[in-house]
N, C-alpha and C positions, 0 to 999 in steps of 0.2 A: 829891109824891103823884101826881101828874099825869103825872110821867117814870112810874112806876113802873105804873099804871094802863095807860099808852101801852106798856109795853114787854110788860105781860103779856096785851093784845091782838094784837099784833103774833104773838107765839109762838103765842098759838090761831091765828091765820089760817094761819099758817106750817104749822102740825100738819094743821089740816085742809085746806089743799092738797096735800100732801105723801099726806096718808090718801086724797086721792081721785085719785090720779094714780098711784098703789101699779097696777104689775101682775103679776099672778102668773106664779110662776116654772113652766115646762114643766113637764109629768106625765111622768113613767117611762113608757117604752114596754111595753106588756102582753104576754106569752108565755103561750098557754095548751099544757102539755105532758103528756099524760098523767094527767088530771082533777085536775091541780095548775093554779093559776093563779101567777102570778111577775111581776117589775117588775123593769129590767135597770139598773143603775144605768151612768153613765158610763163605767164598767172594765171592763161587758161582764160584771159582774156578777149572778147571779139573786136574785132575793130570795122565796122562798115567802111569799107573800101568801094560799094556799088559806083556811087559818083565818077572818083579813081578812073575806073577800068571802062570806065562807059566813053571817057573823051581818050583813051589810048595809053594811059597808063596799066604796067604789067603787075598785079599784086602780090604775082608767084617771085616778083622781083625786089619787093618790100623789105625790109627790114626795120627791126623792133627795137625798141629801149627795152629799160629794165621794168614796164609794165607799169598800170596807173594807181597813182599813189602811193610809189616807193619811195620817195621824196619827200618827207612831212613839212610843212611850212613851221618855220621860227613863229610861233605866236608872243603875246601879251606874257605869257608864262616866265618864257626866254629872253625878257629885255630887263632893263634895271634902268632908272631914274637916278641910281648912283654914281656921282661925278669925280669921286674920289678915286685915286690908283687909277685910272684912266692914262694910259701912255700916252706923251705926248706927237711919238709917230705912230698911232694907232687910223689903219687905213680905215676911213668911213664911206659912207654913201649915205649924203645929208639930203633932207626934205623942209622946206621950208612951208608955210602957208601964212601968212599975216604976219602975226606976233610968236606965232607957234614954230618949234623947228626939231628936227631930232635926227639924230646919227645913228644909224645902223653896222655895226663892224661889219666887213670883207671877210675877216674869220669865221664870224659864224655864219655868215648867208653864205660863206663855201658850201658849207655840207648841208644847207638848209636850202638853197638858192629863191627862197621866197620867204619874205617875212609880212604876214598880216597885221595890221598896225591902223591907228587912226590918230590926224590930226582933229585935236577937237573932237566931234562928235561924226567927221569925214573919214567912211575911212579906205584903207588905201594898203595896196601890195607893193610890196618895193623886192626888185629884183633885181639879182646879179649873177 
């Protein structure tokens, strides 16, 4: 009990060092153009923030992902219809519609996190 008391103190301290040593990440540099305000993401990308700043949001306090369309979606390319060598703890993320049904891996929509796909002639994003 002792171990387990010492080991779940240790993790608080751990957390909140870690929580007080957090710095935050750079704000989007501001563009104001044309009584539009905007935020430039790393690609030199704009992003209309007007809306944003108009009900009280600060856009000098924004920050950015890795910019639009660094991401590629898993297409039609990147799937297989073959059911061979398929493990059988292989983590999926299944879709069903009717009679139609398909499994998507957790491995590859990792690094994909959208896979474009269609059941039938429907077709359909599946994301994780």
């Amino acid at each position: 009990m002792a171990m387990v008391k010492s080991m779940i103190l240790a993790a608080v301290l751990i957390m909140s060092f870690t929580g007080c040593t957090k710095q935050d990440a750079p704000s989007a540099p501001v563009v104001r153009e044309g009584g539009k305000t905007y935020i430039v993401d790393k690609t030199g990308y704009k992003w209309d923030v007007t809306q944003a700043g108009s009900i009280g949001f600060k856009p000098d306090k924004f920050q950015y992902g890795i910019g639009k369309d660094a991401i590629l979606p898993l297409d039609a390319s990147g799937l297989s219809d073959d059911k061979k060598d398929v493990p059988d703890d292989l983590r999926v993320i299944g879709v069903e519609e009717g009679a139609s049904a398909q499994a998507y891996s957790v491995q590859k929509l990792r690094s994909h996190e959208v896979a474009n796909s269609a059941i039938g002639s429907k077709p359909i994003a599946v994301g994780y």
